[in-house]
C-alpha positions in Angstrom: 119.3 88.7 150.9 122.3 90.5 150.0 122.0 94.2 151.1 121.7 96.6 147.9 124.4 99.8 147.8 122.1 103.1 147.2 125.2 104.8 145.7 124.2 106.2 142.4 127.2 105.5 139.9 126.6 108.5 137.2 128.3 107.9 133.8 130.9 109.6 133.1 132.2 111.6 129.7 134.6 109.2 127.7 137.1 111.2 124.8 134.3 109.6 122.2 131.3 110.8 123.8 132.5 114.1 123.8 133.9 113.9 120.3 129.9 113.2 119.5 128.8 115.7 121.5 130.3 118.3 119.6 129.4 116.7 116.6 125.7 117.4 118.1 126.3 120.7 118.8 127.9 121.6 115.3 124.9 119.8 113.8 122.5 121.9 115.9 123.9 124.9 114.7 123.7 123.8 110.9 119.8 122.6 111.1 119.0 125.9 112.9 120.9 127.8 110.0 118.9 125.7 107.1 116.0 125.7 109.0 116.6 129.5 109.3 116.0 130.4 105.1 112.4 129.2 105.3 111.4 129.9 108.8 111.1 133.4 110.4 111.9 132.9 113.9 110.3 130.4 116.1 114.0 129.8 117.7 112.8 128.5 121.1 110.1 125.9 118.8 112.8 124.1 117.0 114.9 124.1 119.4 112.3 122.0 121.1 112.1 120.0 118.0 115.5 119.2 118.2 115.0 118.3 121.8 112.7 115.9 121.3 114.6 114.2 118.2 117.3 113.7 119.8 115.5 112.7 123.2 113.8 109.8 120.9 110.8 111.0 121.9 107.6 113.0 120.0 105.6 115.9 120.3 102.4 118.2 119.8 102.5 121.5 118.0 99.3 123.7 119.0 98.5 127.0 117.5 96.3 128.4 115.2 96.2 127.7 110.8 98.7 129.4 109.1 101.7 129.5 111.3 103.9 127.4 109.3 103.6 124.4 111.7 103.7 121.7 108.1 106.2 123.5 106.3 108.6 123.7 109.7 108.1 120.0 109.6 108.9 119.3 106.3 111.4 121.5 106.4 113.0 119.9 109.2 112.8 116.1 107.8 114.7 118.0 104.8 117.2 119.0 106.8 118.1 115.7 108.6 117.3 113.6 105.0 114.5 111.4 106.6 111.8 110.1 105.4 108.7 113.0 105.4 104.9 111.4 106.4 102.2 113.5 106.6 98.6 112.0 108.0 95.4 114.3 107.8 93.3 112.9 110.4 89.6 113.0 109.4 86.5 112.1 111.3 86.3 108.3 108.9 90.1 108.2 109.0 90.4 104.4 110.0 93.3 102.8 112.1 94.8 100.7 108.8 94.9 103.6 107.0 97.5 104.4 109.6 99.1 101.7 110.2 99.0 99.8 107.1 96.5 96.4 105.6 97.1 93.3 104.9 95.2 92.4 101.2 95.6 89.2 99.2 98.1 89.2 96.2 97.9 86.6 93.5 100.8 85.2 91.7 100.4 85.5 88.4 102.4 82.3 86.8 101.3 79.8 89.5 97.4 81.3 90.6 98.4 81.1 94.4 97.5 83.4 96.5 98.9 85.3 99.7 98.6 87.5 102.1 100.7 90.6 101.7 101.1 93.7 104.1 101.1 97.0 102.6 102.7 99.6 104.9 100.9 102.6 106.0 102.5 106.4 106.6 103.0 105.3 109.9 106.5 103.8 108.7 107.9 106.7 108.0 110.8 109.2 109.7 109.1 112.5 110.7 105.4 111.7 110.7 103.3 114.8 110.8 100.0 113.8 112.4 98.1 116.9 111.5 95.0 118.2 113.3 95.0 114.5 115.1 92.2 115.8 117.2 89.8 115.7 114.1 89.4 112.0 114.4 87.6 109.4 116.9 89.7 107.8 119.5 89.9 104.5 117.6 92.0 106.1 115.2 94.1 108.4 117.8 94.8 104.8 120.0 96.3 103.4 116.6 99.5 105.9 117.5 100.0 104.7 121.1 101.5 101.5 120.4 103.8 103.3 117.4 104.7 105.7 119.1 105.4 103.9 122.6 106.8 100.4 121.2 108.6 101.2 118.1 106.2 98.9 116.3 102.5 98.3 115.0 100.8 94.7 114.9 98.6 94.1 112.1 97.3 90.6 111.5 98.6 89.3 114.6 102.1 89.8 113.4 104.4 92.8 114.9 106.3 95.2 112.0 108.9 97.3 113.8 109.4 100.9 112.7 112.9 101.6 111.3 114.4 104.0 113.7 114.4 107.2 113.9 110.8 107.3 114.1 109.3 110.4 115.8 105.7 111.9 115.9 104.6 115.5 115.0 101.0 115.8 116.1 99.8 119.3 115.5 96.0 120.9 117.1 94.5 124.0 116.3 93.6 125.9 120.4 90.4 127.4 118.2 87.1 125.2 116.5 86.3 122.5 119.0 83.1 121.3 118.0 83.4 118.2 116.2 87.0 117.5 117.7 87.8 114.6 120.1 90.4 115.7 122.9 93.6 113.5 123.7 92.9 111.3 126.4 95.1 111.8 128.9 97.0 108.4 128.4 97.8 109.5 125.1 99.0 112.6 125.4 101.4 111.6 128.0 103.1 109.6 125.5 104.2 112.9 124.0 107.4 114.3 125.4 106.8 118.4 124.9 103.8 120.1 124.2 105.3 123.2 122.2 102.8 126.4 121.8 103.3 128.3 118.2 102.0 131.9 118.7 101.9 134.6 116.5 104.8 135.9 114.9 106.0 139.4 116.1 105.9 142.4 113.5 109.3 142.3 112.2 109.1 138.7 111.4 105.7 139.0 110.2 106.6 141.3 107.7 109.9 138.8 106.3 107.5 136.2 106.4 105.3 138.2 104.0 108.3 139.2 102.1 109.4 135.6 101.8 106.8 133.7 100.8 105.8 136.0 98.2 109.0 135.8 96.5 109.6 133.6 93.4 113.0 132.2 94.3 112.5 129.3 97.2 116.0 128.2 99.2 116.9 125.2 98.6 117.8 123.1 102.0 120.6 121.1 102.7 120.9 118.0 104.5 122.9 118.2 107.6 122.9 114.5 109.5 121.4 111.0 108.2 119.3 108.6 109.7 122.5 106.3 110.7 124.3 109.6 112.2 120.9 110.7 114.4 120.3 107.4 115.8 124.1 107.2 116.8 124.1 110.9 118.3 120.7 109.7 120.2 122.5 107.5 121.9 125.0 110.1 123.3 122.2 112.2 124.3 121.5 109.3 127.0 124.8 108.9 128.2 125.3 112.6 128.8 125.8 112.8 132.4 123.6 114.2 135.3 124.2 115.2 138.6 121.8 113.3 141.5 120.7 117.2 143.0 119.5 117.7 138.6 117.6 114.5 139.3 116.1 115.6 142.7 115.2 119.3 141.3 113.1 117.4 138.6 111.5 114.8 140.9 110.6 118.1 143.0 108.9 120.0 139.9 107.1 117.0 139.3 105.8 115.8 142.4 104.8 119.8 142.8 102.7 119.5 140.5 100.3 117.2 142.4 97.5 118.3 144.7 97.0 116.7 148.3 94.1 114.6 148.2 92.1 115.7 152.0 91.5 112.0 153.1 95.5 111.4 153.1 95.7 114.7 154.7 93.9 114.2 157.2 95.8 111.1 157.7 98.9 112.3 158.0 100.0 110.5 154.4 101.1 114.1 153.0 103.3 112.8 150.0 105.6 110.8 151.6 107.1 112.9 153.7 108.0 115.3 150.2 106.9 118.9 150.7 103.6 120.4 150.9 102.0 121.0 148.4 101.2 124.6 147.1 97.9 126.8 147.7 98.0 127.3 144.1 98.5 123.2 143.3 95.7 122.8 146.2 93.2 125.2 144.3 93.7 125.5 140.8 94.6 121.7 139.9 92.4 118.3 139.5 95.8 115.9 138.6 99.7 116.3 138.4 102.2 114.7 136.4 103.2 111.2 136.6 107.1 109.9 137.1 106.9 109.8 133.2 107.3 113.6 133.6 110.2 113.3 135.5 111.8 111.1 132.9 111.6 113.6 130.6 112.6 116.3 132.2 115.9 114.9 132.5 115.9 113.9 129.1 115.4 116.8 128.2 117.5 118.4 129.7 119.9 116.1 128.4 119.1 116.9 125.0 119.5 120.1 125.4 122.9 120.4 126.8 124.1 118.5 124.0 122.4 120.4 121.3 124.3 123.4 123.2 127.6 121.4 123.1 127.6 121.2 126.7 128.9 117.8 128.1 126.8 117.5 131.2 122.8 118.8 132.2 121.9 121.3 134.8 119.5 123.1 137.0 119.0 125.4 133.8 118.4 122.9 131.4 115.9 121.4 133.6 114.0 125.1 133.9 113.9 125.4 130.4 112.2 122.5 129.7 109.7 122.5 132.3 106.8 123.9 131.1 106.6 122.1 127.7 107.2 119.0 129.5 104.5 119.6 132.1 102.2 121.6 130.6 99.6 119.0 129.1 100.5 117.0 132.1 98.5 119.4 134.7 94.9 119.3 134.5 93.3 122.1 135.9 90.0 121.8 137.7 86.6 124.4 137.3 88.0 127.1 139.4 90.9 127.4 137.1 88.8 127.8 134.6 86.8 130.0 136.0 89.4 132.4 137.3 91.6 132.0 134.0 94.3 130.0 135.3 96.2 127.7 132.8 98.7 125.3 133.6 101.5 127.5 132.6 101.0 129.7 135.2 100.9 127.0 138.0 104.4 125.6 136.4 105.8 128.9 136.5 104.6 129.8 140.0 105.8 126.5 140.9 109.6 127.2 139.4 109.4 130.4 141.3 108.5 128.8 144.5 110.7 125.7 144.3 114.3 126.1 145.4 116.4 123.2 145.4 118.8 122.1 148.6 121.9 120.7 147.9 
C-alpha cells in the first residue's frame, strides 16, 4: 500500500474568487441596508441569516410571538428575489402537505388517466417552517430528507429541490404543552440556532413608530438565485488555516463529557484534553463532528460576508455558540442549578486557548 502524505494542501485565493468575494461583501452590505427599512435592529440575527445562506445550510429562530421573526423572513426572501414559503405546522399537519401528492389527472380528449405530482411548499427558496414544534414527529421527519439531501421522494420517485433551498424553522421558548420537541437527530441538521430577544427601548419605540405608519418601504432586490448559488460556492473555497481547523475541533470535542468507565480505563478522549469540571457536571451529550463542520463554515461565511478573503480564530468565536448551542444537552443538575448551554460554551471559549 502506498504510504498517504498527511500534508494538508489549503486552497488558495485565485484573482476571481476574490473578485466574488467582494461581490459578497458589497451584497452583504446592501441586504443589511434593505433589510434595515423594515427591521429595527436585530444586526447580530441577520447577520446569522446571511451566514447560514451562504453556508447552504438552515436554521431555527427561537423567541417569543411578536418579534418580527415572519416579516424578517419575508423580508429577507424579498431582498434576495427567491421564492417566499411559509408552512404553519399544526398538530393534523400531514407529511404530503409538505412535501407534495401525487393525485390522478384525467385527460380530457382521450379519457386516460395519470398520475401527476403536485408540488408542496417544500419546493420553495426561503421556507419558513413556523412554530415546527406544534406538529408530531411524522411531520417534523418529512424535513430531514429536504433539508439534508436536497430532495423529497414521494411515490417512490425522488424530486430534487431547485437550489438555493434553505429552512427557517422558528419555536416559541414559552407554551410547551401540546408541543413535540426536536429530536436531537433533527435538530442537528440545522446549522445555527439564533435566539431573538426583546428589542431594547430605543428600538422598541421605532418599531412602534414604524409599523404604525401608513407608508411601508418598498424593498429592493439585491442578488438572484443564479448569483447566490454562484457566491455559495466561493464561501467554500474561502481559505482556512489548519490551527482555525484545530481551534474548532477543540471547541467541539470540549463540549463532550468523560464517560467514568473510559476514565477509569485510561481511554480519556484520545489523548485530547480533559475535559472541563463544568463539561463533567453540567452536561449529558456534546456535539458531534457535524459541529465542527459548521463551525468552520461558518466562519467561512462570515469572513466573506465581511469581505475578508480568508477565516480566523475570530470568526470561529463568533459563531460558536449558535453553532453549539442546541448541540449541548444539559443533564438535571443543570437544570437544577440554572445552567444553560450558553454558559458552558462560553466558559468553554474562555477556558480554551489554542497552541500554535
Amino acid at each position: 500500500m502506498a504510504a498517504t502524505n498527511n500534508t494538508t494542501q489549503q486552497p488558495t485565493t485565485q484573482p476571481e474568487d476574490v473578485q466574488s468575494i467582494e461581490r459578497l461583501g458589497e451584497a452583504a452590505r446592501l441586504i443589511q441596508q434593505q433589510l434595515g427599512q423594515v427591521i429595527v435592529g436585530q444586526r447580530e440575527v441577520i447577520e446569522e441569516l446571511l451566514i447560514v445562506l451562504f453556508a447552504r445550510g438552515h436554521c431555527l429562530l427561537v423567541g417569543v410571538p411578536g418579534l418580527a421573526k415572519t416579516l424578517l423572513v419575508r423580508t429577507l426572501a424579498s431582498a434576495l428575489k427567491l421564492e417566499f414559503r411559509r408552512i404553519q405546522f399544526t398538530p393534523d399537519l400531514m407529511p404530503s402537505d409538505i412535501t407534495g401528492t401525487e393525485v390522478i389527472q384525467e385527460d380530457r380528449e382521450t379519457g386516460a388517466r395519470s398520475l401527476r405530482f403536485l408540488r408542496g411548499p417544500i419546493f420553495g427558496n426561503v421556507i419558513l417552517a413556523d412554530e415546527i414544534n406544534r406538529t408530531p414527529p411524522k411531520t417534523q421527519a418529512a424535513l430531514l430528507e429536504a433539508m439534508q439531501e436536497q430532495q423529497i421522494t414521494a411515490g417512490g420517485t425522488r424530486h430534487a429541490l431547485e437550489p438555493p433551498s434553505f429552512v427557517l424553522a422558528t419555536q416559541t421558548p414559552i407554551e410547551p404543552e401540546g408541543t413535540y420537541p426536536l429530536p436531537e437527530a433533527q435538530l442537528d441538521r440545522f446549522m445555527l440556532n439564533t435566539l431573538i430577544d426583546y428589542p431594547v427601548e430605543d428600538d422598541e419605540f421605532e418599531i412602534v413608530r414604524r409599523t404604525t405608519a401608513e407608508e411601508q418601504p418598498a424593498i429592493e432586490p439585491v442578488l438572484d438565485a443564479a448569483e447566490i448559488v454562484a457566491l455559495q460556492r466561493i464561501v467554500r473555497r474561502v481559505p482556512v488555516a489548519d490551527h482555525v481547523v484545530r481551534f474548532a475541533l477543540k471547541l467541539a470535542r470540549g463540549t463532550r463529557p468523560l464517560p467514568s468507565d473510559k476514565a477509569r480505563d485510561g481511554m480519556a478522549n484520545d489523548g485530547a484534553m480533559d475535559p472541563l469540571p463544568m463539561v463533567r457536571q453540567y452536561v449529558s451529550w456534546g456535539a458531534g463532528p457535524r459541529a465542527s463542520q459548521y463551525l468552520v463554515l461558518g466562519a467561512k461565511a462570515r469572513a466573506a460576508l465581511a469581505g475578508r478573503f480568508h477565516a480566523d480564530l475570530d470568526d470561529v468565536r463568533a459563531v460558536a455558540v449558535p453553532v453549539l448551542r442546541h448541540r449541548v444537552m444539559t443533564n438535571f443538575n443543570a437544570e437544577a442549578e440554572g445552567v444553560t448551554p450558553d454558559h458552558v460554551i462560553l466558559h468553554l471559549l474562555e477556558q480554551v486557548r489554542h497552541e500554535r
